[in-house]
C-alpha positions in Angstrom: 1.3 -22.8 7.7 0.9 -19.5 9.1 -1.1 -17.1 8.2 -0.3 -13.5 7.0 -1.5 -12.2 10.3 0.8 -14.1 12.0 3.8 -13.7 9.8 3.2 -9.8 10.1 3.0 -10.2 14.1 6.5 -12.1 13.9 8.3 -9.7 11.4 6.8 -6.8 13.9 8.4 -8.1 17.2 11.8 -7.2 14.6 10.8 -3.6 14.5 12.5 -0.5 16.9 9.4 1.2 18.7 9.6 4.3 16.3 8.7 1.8 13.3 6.3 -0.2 15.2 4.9 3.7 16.1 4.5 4.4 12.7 2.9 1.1 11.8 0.0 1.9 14.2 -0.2 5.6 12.9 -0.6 3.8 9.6 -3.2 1.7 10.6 -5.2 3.5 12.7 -5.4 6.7 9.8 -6.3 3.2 7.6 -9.4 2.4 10.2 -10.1 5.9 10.4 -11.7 6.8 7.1 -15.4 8.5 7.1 -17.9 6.1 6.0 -20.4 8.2 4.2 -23.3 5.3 5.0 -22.8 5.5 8.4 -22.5 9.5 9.0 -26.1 9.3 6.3 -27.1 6.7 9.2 -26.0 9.0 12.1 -27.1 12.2 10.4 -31.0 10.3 10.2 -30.6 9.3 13.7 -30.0 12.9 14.4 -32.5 14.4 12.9 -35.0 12.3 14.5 -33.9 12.7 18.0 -34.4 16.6 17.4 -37.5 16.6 15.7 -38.7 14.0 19.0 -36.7 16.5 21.2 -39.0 19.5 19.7 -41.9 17.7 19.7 -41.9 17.0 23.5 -41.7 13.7 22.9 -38.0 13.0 24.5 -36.9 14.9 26.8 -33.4 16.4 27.7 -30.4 15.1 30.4 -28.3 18.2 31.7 -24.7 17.7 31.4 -23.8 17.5 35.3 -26.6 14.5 35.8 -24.7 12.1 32.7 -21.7 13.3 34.2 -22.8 12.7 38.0 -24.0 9.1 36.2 -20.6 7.9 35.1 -18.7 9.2 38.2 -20.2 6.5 40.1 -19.7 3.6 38.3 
């Protein structure tokens, strides 16, 4: 028996690209909700990289070497 994933994936093939377009709008503004856990997580993680940044004990990457970084690979 298939399962509702694959029915939806057959009954999509069916769809004109505008509808399947608006399917993927649909989902993605679905997936894209905030999670207030994870920006309390984040704003933590935040707060402790500046307090180390302040304290001297991390230091700083200027924007041309992480950009110079990536570039190369």
């Amino acid at each position: 028996m298939a399962t509702t994933t694959e029915k939806l994936a057959s009954e999509i093939q069916s769809l004109t690209d505008m509808e399947k377009l608006h399917l993927v709008d649909t989902i993605l503004a679905d997936l894209d909700r905030p999670d207030p856990e994870l920006d309390r997580i984040w704003a933590e993680e935040s707060r402790k990289r500046w307090t180390a940044y302040k304290e001297g004990r991390i230091s700083s990457v200027s924007y041309l070497d992480v950009m110079d970084k990536y570039r190369r690979v």
